[in-house]
C-alpha positions in Angstrom: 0.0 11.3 -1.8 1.7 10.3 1.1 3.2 11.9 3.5 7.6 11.4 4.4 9.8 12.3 7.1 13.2 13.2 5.7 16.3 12.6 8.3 16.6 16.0 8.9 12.9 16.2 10.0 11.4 18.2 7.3 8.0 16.3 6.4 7.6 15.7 2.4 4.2 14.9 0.9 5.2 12.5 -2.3 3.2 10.7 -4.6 2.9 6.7 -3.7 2.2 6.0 -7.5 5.7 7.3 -8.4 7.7 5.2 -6.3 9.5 2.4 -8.1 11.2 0.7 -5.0 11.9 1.1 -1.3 15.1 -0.7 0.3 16.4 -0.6 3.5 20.3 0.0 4.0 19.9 0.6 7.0 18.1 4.0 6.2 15.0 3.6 4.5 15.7 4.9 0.7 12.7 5.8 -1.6 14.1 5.6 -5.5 11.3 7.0 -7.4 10.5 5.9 -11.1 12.7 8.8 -12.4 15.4 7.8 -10.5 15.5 10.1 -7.5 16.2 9.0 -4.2 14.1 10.0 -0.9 15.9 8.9 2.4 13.2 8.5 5.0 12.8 8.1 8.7 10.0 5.8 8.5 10.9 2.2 8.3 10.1 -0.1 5.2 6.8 -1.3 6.8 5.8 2.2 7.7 6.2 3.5 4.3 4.2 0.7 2.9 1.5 0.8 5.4 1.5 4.9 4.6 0.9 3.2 0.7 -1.4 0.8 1.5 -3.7 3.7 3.7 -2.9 5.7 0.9 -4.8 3.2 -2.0 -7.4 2.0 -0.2 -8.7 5.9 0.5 -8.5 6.0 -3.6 -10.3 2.9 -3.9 -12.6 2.8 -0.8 -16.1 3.5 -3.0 -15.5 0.1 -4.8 -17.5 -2.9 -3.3 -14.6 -5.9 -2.1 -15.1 -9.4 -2.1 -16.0 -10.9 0.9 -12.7 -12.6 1.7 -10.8 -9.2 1.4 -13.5 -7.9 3.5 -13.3 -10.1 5.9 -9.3 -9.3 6.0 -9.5 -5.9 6.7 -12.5 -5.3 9.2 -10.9 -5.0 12.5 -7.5 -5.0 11.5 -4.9 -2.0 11.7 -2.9 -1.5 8.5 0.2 -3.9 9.0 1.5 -5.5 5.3 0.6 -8.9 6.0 -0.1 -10.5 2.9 2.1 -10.5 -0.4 0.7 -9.2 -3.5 0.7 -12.8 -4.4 -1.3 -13.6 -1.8 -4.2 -11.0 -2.7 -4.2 -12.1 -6.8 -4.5 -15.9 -5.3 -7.4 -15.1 -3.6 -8.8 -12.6 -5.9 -8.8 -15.6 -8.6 -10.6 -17.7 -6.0 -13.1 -15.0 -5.7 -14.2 -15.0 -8.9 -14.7 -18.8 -9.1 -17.2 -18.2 -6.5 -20.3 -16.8 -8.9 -20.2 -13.6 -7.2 -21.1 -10.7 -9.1 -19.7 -7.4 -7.9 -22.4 -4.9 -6.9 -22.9 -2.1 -9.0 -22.3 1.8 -7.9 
């Protein structure tokens, strides 16, 4: 769940896994996978860096690779890489005889 700013300043809490795009016209406008529609005062990249914050708190017991590691320590959560980017390099990753360590 993340939370929204609508432009009337109410605050929504929404759930990141329903969104099905986000565009910018110049508002920022949510369209959810049911077709509603969310207008937001948080920009595109502030609505993704909500997501991203938002996944990686879900996903934070599992043990990352080394590179993505070594991408996130020290870093604040600006979208920097495309989702492209991350399957490229979690492909390389696996070419490197690195088991994952067990929970």
């Amino acid at each position: 769940m993340i939370k929204i700013t609508r432009l009337n300043g109410t605050e929504v809490i929404m759930n990141a896994e329903l969104i099905e795009f986000i565009e910018s016209t110049p508002e920022t406008v949510i369209t959810l996978i049911d077709g509603k529609r969310l207008t937001s005062k948080e920009s595109v990249e502030e609505v993704m860096e909500k997501i991203i914050a938002y996944k990686q708190a879900i996903f934070s017991h599992y043990p990352l690779h080394n590179k993505q590691k070594a991408h996130m320590e020290g870093k604040d959560l600006k979208v920097t890489r495309s989702l492209a980017d991350w399957i490229e390099n979690d492909d390389e990753s696996k070419n490197e005889n690195e088991e994952p360590k067990s929970l």
